[in-house]
C-alpha positions as CSV (number, residue, x, y, z in Angstrom):
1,X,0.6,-10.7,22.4
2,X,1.6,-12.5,25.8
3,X,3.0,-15.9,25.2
4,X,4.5,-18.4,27.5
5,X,7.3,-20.6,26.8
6,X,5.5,-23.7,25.7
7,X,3.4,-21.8,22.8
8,X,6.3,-19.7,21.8
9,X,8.9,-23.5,21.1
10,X,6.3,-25.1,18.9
11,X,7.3,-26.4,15.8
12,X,5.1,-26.6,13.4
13,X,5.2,-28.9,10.0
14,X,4.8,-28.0,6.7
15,X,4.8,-29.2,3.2
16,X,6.0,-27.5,0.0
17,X,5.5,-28.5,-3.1
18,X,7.8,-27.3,-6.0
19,X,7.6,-26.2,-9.8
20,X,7.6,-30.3,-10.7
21,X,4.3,-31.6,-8.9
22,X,6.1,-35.0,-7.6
23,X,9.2,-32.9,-5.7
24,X,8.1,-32.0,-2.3
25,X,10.2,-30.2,0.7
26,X,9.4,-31.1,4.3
27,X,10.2,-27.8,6.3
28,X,9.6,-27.1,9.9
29,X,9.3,-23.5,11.4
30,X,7.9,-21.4,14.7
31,X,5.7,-18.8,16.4
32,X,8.0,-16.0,15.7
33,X,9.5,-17.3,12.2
34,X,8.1,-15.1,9.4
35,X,7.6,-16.0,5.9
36,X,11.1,-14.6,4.6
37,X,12.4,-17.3,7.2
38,X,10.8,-20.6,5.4
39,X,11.3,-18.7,2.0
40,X,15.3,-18.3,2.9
41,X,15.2,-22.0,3.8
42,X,14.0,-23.3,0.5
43,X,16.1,-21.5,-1.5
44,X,19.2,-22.2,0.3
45,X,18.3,-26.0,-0.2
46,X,17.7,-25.4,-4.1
47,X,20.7,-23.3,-3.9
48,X,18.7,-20.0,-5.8
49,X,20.6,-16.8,-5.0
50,X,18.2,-14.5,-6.7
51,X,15.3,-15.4,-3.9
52,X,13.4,-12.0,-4.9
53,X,11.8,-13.2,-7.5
54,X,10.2,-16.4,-5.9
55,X,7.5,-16.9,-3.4
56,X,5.1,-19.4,-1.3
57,X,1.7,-19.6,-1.9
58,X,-1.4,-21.1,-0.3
59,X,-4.7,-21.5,-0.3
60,X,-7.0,-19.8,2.6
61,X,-9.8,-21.1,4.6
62,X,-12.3,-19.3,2.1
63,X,-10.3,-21.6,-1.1
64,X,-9.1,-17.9,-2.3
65,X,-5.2,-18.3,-3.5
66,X,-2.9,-15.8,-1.7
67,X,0.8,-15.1,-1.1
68,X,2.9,-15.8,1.9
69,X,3.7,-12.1,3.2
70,X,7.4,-12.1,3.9
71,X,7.0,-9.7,6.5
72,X,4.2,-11.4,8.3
73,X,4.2,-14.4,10.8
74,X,3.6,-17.3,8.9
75,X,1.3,-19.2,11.1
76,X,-0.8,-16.3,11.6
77,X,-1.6,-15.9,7.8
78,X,-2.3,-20.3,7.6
79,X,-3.7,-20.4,10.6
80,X,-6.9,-22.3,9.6
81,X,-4.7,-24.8,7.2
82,X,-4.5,-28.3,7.9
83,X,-2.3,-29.8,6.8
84,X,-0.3,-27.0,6.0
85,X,0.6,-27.1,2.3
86,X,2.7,-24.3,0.6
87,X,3.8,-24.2,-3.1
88,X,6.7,-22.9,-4.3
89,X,6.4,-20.5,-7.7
90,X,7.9,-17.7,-9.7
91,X,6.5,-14.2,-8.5
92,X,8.1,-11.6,-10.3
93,X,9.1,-12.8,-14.0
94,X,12.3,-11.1,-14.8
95,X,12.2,-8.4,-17.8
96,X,15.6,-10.1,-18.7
97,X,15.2,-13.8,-17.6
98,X,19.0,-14.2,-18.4
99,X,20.4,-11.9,-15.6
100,X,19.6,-14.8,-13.2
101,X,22.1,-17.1,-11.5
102,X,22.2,-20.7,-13.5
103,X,19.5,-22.7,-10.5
104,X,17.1,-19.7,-10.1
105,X,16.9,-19.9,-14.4
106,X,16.3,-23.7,-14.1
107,X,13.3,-22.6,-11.6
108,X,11.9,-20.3,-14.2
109,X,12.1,-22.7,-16.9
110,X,9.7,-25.5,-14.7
111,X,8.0,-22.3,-14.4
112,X,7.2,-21.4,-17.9
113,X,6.6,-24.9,-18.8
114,X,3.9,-25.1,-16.6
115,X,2.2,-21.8,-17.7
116,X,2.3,-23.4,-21.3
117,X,0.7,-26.8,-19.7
118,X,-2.3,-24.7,-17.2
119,X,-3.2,-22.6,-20.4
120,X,-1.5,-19.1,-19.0
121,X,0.9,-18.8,-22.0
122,X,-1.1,-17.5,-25.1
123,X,0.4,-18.2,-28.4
124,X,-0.4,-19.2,-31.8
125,X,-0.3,-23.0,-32.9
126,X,3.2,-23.0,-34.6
127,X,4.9,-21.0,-31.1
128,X,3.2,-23.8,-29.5
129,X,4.7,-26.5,-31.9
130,X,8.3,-24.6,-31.6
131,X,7.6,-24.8,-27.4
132,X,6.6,-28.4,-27.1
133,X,9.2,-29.8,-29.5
134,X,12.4,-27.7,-27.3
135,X,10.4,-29.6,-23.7
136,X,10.7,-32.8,-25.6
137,X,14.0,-32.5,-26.8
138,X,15.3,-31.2,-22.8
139,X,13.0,-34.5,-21.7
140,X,14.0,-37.1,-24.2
141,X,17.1,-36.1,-26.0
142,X,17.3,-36.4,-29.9
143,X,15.2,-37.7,-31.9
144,X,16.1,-41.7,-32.7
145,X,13.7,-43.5,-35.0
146,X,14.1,-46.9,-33.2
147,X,12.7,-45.5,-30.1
148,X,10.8,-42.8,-30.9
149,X,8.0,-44.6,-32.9
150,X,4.1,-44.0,-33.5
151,X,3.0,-41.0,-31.8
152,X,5.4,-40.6,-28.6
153,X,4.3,-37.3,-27.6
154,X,0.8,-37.9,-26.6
155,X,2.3,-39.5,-23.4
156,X,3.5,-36.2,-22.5
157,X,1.5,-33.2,-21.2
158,X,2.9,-30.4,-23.2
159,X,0.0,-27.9,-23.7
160,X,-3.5,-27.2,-22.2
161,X,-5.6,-28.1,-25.2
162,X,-3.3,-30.7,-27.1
163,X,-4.6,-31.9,-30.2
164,X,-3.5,-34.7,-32.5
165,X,-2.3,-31.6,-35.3
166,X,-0.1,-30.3,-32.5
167,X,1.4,-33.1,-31.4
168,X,2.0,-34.2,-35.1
169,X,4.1,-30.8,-35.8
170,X,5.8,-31.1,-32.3
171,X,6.8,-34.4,-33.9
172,X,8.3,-32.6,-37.2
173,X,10.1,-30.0,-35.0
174,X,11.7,-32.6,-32.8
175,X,13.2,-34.2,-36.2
176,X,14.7,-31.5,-37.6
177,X,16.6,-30.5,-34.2
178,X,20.3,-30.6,-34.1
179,X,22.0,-33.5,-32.3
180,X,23.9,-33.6,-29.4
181,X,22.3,-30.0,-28.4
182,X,23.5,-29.2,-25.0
183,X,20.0,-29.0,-22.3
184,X,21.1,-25.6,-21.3
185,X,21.0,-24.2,-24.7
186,X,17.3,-25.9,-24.7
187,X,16.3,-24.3,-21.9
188,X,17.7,-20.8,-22.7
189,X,15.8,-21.2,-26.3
190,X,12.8,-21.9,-24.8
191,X,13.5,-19.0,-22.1
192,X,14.1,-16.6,-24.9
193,X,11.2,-17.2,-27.1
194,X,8.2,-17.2,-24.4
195,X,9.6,-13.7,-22.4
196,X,9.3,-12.2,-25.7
197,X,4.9,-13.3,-25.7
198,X,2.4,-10.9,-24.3
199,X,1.3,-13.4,-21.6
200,X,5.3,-13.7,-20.3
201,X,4.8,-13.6,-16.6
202,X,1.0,-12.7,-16.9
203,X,-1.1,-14.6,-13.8
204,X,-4.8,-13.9,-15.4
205,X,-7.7,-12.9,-12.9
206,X,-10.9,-13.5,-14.8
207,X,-13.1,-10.0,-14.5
208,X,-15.3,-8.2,-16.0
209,X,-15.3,-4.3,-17.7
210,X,-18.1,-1.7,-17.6
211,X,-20.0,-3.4,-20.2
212,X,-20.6,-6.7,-18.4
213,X,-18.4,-8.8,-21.0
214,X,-16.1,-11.6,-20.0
215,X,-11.8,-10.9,-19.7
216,X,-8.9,-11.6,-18.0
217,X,-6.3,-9.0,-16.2
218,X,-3.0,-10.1,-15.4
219,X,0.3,-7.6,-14.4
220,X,4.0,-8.6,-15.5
221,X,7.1,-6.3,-15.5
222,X,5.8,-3.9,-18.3
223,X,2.4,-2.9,-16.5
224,X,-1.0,-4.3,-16.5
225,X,-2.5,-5.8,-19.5
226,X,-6.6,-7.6,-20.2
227,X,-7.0,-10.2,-22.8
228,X,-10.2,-11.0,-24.6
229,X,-10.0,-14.1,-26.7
230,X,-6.4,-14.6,-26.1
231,X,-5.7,-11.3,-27.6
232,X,-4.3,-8.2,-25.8
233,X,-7.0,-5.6,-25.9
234,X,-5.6,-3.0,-23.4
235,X,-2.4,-2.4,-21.7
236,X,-1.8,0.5,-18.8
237,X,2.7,0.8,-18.9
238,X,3.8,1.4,-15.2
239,X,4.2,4.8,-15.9
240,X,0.6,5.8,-16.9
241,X,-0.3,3.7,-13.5
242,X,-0.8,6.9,-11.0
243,X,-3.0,4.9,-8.3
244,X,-4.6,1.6,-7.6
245,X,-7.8,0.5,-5.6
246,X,-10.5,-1.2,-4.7
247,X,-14.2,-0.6,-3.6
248,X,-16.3,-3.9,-2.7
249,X,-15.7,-6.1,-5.4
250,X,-14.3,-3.4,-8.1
251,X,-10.6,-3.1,-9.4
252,X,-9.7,0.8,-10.1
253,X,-6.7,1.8,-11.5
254,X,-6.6,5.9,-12.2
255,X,-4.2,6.1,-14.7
256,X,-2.3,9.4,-16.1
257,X,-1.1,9.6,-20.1
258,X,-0.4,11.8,-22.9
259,X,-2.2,11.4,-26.1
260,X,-1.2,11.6,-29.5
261,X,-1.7,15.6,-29.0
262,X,0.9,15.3,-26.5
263,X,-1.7,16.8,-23.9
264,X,-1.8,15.1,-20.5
265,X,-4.7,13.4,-19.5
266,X,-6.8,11.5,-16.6
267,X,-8.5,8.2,-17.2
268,X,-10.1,6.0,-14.4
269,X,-10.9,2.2,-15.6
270,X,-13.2,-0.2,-13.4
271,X,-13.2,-4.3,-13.5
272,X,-15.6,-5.6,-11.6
273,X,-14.2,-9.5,-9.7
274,X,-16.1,-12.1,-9.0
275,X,-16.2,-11.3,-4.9
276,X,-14.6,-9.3,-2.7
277,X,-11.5,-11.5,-1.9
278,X,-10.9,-11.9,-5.1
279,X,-10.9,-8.5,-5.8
280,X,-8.8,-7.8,-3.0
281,X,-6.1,-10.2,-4.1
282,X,-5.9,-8.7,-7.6
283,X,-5.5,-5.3,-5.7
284,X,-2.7,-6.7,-3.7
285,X,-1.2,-8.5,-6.7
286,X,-1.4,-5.6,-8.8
287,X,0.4,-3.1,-5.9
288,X,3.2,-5.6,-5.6
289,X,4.3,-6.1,-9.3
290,X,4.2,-2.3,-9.4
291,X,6.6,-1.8,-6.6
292,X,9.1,-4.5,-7.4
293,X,9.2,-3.3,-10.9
294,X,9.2,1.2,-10.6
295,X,10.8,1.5,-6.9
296,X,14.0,2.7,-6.3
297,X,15.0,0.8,-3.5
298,X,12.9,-0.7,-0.9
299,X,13.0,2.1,1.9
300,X,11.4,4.2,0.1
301,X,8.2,2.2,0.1
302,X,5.3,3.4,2.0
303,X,2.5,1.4,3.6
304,X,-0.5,1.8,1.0
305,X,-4.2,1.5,1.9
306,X,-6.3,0.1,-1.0
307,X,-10.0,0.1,0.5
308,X,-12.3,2.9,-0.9
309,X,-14.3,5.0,1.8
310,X,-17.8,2.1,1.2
311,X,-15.2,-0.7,2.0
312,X,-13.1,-2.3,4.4
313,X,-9.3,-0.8,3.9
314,X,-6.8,-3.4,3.3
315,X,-3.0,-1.9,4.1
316,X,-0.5,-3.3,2.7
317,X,3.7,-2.4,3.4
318,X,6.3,-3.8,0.6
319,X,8.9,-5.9,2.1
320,X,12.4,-7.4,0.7
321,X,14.0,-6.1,-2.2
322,X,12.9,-4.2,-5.5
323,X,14.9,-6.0,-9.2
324,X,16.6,-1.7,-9.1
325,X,18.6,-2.6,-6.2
326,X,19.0,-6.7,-7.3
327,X,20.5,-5.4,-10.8
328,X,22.3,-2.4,-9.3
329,X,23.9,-5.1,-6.1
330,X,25.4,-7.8,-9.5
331,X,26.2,-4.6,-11.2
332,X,28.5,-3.3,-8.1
333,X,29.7,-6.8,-7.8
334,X,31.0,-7.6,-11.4
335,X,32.4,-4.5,-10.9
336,X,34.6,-5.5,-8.1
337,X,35.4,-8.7,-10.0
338,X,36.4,-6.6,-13.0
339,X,38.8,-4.5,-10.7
340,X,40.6,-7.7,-9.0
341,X,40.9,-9.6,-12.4
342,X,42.6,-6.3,-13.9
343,X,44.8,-6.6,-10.4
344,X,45.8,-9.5,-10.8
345,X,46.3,-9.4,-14.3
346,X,48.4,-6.3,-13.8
347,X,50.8,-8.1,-11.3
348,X,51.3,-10.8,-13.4
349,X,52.3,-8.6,-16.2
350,X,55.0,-7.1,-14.0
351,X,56.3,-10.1,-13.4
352,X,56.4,-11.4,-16.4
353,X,56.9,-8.9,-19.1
354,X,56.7,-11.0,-21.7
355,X,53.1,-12.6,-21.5
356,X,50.3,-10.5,-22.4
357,X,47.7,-10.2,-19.9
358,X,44.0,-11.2,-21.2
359,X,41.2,-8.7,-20.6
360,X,38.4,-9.5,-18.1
361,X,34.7,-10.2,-18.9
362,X,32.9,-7.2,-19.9
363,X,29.6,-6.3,-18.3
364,X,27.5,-4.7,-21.1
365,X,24.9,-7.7,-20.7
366,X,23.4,-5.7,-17.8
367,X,22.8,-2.2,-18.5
368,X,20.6,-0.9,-15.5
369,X,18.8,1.4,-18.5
370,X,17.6,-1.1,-19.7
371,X,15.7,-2.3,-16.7
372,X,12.6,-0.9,-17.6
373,X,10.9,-2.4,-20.9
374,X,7.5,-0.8,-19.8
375,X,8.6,2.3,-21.8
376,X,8.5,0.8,-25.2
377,X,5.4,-1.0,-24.6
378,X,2.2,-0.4,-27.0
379,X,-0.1,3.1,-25.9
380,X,-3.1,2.9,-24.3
381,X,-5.4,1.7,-26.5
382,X,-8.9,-0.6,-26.2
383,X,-10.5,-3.0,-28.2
384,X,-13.1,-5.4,-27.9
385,X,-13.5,-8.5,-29.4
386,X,-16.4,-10.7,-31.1
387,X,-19.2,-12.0,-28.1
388,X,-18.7,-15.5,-29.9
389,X,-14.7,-15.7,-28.6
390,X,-16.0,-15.3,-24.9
391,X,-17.9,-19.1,-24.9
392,X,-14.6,-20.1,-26.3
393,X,-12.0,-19.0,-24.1
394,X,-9.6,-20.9,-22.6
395,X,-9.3,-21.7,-19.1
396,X,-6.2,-20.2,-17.1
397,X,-6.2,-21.2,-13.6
398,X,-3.4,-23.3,-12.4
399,X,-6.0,-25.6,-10.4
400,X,-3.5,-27.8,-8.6
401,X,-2.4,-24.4,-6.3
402,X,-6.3,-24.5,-5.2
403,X,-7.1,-26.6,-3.2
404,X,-6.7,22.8,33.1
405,X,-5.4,26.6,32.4
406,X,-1.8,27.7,33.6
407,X,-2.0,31.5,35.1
408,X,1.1,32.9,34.6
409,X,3.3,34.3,37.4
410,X,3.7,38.1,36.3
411,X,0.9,40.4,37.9
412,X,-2.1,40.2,36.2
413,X,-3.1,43.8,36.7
414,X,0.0,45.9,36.4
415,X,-1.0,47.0,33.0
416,X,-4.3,48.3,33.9
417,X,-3.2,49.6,37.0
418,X,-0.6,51.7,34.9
419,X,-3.0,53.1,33.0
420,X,-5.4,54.1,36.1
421,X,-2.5,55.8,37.9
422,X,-1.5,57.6,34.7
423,X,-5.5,58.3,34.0
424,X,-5.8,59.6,38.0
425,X,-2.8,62.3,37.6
426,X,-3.9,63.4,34.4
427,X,-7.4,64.4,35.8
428,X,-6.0,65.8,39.2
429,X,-7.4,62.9,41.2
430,X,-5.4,60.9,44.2
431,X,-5.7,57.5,43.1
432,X,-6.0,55.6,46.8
433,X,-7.1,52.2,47.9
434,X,-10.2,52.6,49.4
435,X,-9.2,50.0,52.1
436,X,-8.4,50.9,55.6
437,X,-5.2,50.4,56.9
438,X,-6.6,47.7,59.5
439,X,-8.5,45.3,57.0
440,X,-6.9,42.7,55.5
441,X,-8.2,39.6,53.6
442,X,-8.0,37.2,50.9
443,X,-9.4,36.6,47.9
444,X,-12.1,33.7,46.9
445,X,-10.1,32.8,44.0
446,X,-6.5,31.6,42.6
447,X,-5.1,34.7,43.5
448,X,-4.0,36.1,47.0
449,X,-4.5,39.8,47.2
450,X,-2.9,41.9,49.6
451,X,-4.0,45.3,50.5
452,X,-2.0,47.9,52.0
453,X,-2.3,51.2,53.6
454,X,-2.6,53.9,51.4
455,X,-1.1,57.7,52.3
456,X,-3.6,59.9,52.3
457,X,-2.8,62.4,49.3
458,X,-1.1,60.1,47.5
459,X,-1.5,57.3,44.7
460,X,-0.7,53.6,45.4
461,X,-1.3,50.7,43.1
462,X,-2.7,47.4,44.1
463,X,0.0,44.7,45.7
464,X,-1.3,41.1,44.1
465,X,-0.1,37.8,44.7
466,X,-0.4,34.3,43.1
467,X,-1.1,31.2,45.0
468,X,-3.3,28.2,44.6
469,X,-6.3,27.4,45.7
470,X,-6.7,30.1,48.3
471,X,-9.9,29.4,50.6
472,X,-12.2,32.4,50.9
473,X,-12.1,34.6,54.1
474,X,-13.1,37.4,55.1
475,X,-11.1,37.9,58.4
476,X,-12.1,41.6,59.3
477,X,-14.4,44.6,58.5
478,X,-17.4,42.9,56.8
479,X,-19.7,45.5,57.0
480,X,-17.9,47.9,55.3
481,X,-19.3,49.8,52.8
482,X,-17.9,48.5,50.0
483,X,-17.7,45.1,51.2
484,X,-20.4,43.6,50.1
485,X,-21.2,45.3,47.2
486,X,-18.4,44.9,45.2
487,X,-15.7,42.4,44.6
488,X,-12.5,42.1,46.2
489,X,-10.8,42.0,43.3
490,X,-11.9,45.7,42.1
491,X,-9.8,48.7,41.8
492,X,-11.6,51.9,42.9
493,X,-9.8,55.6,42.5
494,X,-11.4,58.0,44.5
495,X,-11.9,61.4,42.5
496,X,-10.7,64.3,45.1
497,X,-12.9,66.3,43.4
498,X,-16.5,64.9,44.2
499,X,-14.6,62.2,46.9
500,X,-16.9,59.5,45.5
501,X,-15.9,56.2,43.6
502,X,-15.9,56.9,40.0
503,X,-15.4,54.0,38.0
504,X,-14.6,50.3,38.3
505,X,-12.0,48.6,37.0
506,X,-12.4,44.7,37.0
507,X,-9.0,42.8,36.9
508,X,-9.5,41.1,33.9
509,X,-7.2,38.4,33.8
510,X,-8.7,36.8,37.4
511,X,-12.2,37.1,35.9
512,X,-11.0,35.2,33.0
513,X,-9.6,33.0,34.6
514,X,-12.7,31.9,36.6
515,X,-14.6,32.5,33.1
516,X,-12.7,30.0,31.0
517,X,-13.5,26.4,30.5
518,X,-11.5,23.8,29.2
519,X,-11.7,22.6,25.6
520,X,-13.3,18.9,24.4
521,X,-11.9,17.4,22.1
522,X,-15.1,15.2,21.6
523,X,-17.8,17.6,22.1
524,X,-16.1,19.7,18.8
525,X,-15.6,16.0,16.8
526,X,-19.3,14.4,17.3
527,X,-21.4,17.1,15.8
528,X,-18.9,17.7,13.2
529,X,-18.7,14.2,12.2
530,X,-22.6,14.1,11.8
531,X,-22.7,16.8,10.4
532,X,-20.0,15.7,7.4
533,X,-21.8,12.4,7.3
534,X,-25.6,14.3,6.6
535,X,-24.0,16.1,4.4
536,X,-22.1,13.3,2.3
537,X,-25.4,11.4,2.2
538,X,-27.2,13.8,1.2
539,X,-24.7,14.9,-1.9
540,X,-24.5,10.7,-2.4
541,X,-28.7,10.4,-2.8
542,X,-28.9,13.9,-5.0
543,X,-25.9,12.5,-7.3
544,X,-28.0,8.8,-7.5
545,X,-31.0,10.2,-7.7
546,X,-30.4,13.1,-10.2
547,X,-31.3,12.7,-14.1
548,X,-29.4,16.1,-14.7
549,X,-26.6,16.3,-17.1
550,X,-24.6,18.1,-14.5
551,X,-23.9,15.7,-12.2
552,X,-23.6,12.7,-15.8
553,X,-19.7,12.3,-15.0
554,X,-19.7,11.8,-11.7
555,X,-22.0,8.9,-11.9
556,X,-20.4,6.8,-14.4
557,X,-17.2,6.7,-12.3
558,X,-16.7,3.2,-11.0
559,X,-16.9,4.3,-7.4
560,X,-20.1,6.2,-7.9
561,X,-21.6,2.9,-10.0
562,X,-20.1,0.6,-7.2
563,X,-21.8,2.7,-4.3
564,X,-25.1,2.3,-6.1
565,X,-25.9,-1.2,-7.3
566,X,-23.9,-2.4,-4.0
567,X,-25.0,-0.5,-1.5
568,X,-27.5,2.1,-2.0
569,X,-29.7,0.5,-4.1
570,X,-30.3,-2.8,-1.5
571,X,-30.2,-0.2,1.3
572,X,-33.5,1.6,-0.3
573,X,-35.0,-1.3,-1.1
574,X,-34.9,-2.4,2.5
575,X,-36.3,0.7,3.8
576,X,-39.2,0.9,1.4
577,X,-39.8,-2.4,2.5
578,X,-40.5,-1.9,6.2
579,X,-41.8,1.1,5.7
580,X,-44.6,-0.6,3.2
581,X,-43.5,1.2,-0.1
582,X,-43.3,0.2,-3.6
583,X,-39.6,0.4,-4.6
């Protein structure tokens, strides 16, 4: 919190490697410097406008793969790191890849490639075949059978599993290309044909459902998707996405849809992660696809807390921009472009009458409606594949990114003193002060009371005073009567009928005063809290241990499973272990 001068003007070193494994950036940053900072610097070297949809990652002390947090200070998230090695990636695949600027397209394209190369891009063999022969055509040009002889693909890593029949059809493709195709119009062909896959933009997290059997989960622009086998088997849109997160080492997303009845319903769907970082991460992963993708604008992001109540809360707070206000900042500007042009184009007119102005460029390629694809994706649907794909999945990690009371001042008795005088006149009596006119004294309280003199015959009301911490004394007349046997702070009428005291009247608010004690805010909070906790525990074993029907739903919900085979179930068997049981 406190630093000196010294700490605060180190510079510390780091390396980041980008899309193509043999490019590497030396950057240098500080204390204070957050990760939007060395994220800012890299792409104003690789001269990327669209910096949104890029990011740094690193690996953490426990070898778990996380995300430089913009917001964050960046030594503080690779403290442990030495040396300190950063990789720059794609985070957020575009739903159009052609609304980016001409460099940050180039970026996506190294991107895809290496997808297709670490195994993440699913496709069939003749996709494949159509992918591998566009990469050799942007890396070798066309085909020429004087240098393109024998079986010149194999020296290029293409795809994860690359067999001879692969490369052979690569080969074919590469042959019947055009010549002289421009590498642009490669890249934007092989752009085109993998957004429109499944797996476009999917980073797979290998998990497992309620059943125990093998998948991966990934998240892209259109919502969250599992693949068994290299086949989609489920996928949750955005919109049906209501809440997501995690308890110990399970993934919940409560999700909200409409059948085919068109009748709302509730679903809640559980993957269980290999650990709790890992589970974590996916959390975190999944939370900021969603935002990017549905919010507004950035403001109106709130800091969300993903830990359930059995596990360590993880808060996380969106920071930079969402692709809403990235298409809605180039809409505004080829607006203003469109409004100079016709400017300009209008002067020129008027100058020269005779040659036609030529319209400007019309902005119909971006439609901000068409922003969200999530709406046309498939309904929520599951199936499960054959146990024998499982042992033949393929592998999808990218392993080179691992390594005290206020008395008011009115009189407190005036009320009551009203009511005695009005009580005293009704019955006939003289309402007097039974104090003579030589004793005077003050009160052991708050209050400093001042008797005077009554007229005989007559009715006279109390004369009370505030002041503070008035010290009791009892200057004259001691022994009189009524003295010592009842308090100061009494009202007596004296009945001229029977000329005895007749009834007592305690000033209330003084005697309340003394009376009231001040409130504890932690002596109310303790024995509540215990008492919510008993009773928690309590409903938790009853659920757990119940075999009624009654309470059936409310065990098979992931939290309720995740609370038992985690924690309650070790937790019982310790006990009955000291305590000499049989479990």
């Amino acid at each position: 919190m406190f630093k000196g001068k010294n700490e605060s003007n180190i510079v510390y070193k780091c390396t980041v490697r980008l899309l193509d494994d043999a490019d590497f950036l030396e950057c240098t940053f500080q204390v204070l410097h957050k990760g939007s900072y060395l994220l800012d610097n890299i792409c104003d070297q690789l001269k990327i406008i669209d910096k949104d949809y890029f990011g740094l990652r690193y690996v953490d002390s426990s070898n778990q793969r996380q995300w430089l947090d913009a917001g964050k200070s960046i030594i503080k998230q690779c403290r442990d790191a030495d040396p300190i090695l950063f990789s720059f990636r794609v985070k957020f695949y575009p739903a159009d890849p052609f609304r980016l600027s001409s460099n940050a397209r180039i970026m996506l394209y190294q991107q895809l490639k290496r997808d297709l190369r670490h195994g993440r891009i699913y496709c069939s063999i003749g996709e494949a075949a159509a992918l591998g022969s566009l990469i050799v055509q942007e890396q070798l040009g066309d085909y020429n059978e004087e240098i393109h002889t024998d079986n010149y693909v194999s020296s290029l890593h293409l795809a994860l599993r690359q067999t001879e029949v692969l490369e052979h059809k690569i080969i074919e493709l590469h042959k019947k290309r055009e010549p002289f195709q421009d590498t642009r119009e490669t890249m934007n062909e092989f752009v085109r044909i993998v957004s429109g896959l499944e797996t476009y933009g999917i980073d797979p997290h290998p998990v497992k459902d309620h059943r125990g059997s093998q998948l991966y989960i990934g998240m892209n622009y259109s919502g969250i998707s599992t693949f068994i086998c290299g086949k989609r088997s489920q996928h949750f849109r955005w919109s049906e996405v209501q809440k997501l997160n995690f308890e110990g080492k399970m993934f919940i997303a409560h999700l909200s849809y409409t059948d085919a009845s068109k009748e709302p319903k509730k679903h809640t769907v559980g993957f269980k992660c290999g650990s709790n970082t890992t589970c974590r991460y996916l959390w975190r992963c999944a939370v900021e696809q969603m935002l990017f993708f549905t919010l507004a604008n950035s403001q109106s992001a709130a800091i969300i807390s993903g830990g359930g109540f059995f596990s360590w809360g993880t808060k996380f707070k969106y920071t930079g921009r969402t692709e809403r206000e990235i298409l809605a900042e180039s809409i505004n500007a080829l607006r203003e472009q469109k409004m100079n042009n016709s400017a300009i184009s209008k002067r020129k007119a008027s100058s020269v009458p005779a040659t036609p102005s030529s319209p400007s460029g019309d902005i119909e390629h971006i439609r901000y409606s068409s922003l969200p694809r999530s709406t046309i994706s498939e309904p929520l649907t599951y199936c499960i594949a054959a146990a024998e794909c499982l042992n033949n999945q393929t592998q999808m990690y990218d392993d080179s990114d691992n390594p005290t009371i206020q008395i008011s001042n009115l009189e407190p008795v005036s009320e009551e003193l009203k009511f005695n005088h009005a009580t005293a006149l009704k019955e006939g009596s003289n309402y007097v002060n039974i104090v003579p006119n030589n004793v005077n004294y003050l009160l052991q309280s708050e209050n400093k009371v001042i008797y005077s003199a009554p007229t005989p015959g007559t009715a006279e009301t109390l004369k009370i005073e505030r002041s503070e911490n008035v010290t009791s004394q009892i200057l004259k007349s001691r022994s009189h009567p009524f003295m010592h046997k009842h308090s100061p702070t009494r009202s007596i009428y004296w009945s001229s009928k029977d000329n005895f005291p007749e009834k007592l009247y305690r000033n209330s608010s003084s005697e309340s005063a003394k009376l009231a004690r001040k409130f504890k805010f932690i002596h109310a909070f303790i024995p509540s809290l215990l008492i919510v906790v008993i009773v928690m525990v309590g409903l938790a074993i009853l659920v757990i241990e119940s075999e009624s029907s009654i309470f059936t739903q409310i065990r098979e919900l992931p939290e309720m499973i995740c609370l038992r085979y985690q924690y309650y179930q070790p937790l019982k068997k310790f006990i009955f272990k000291k305590m000499g049981i049989d479990a």
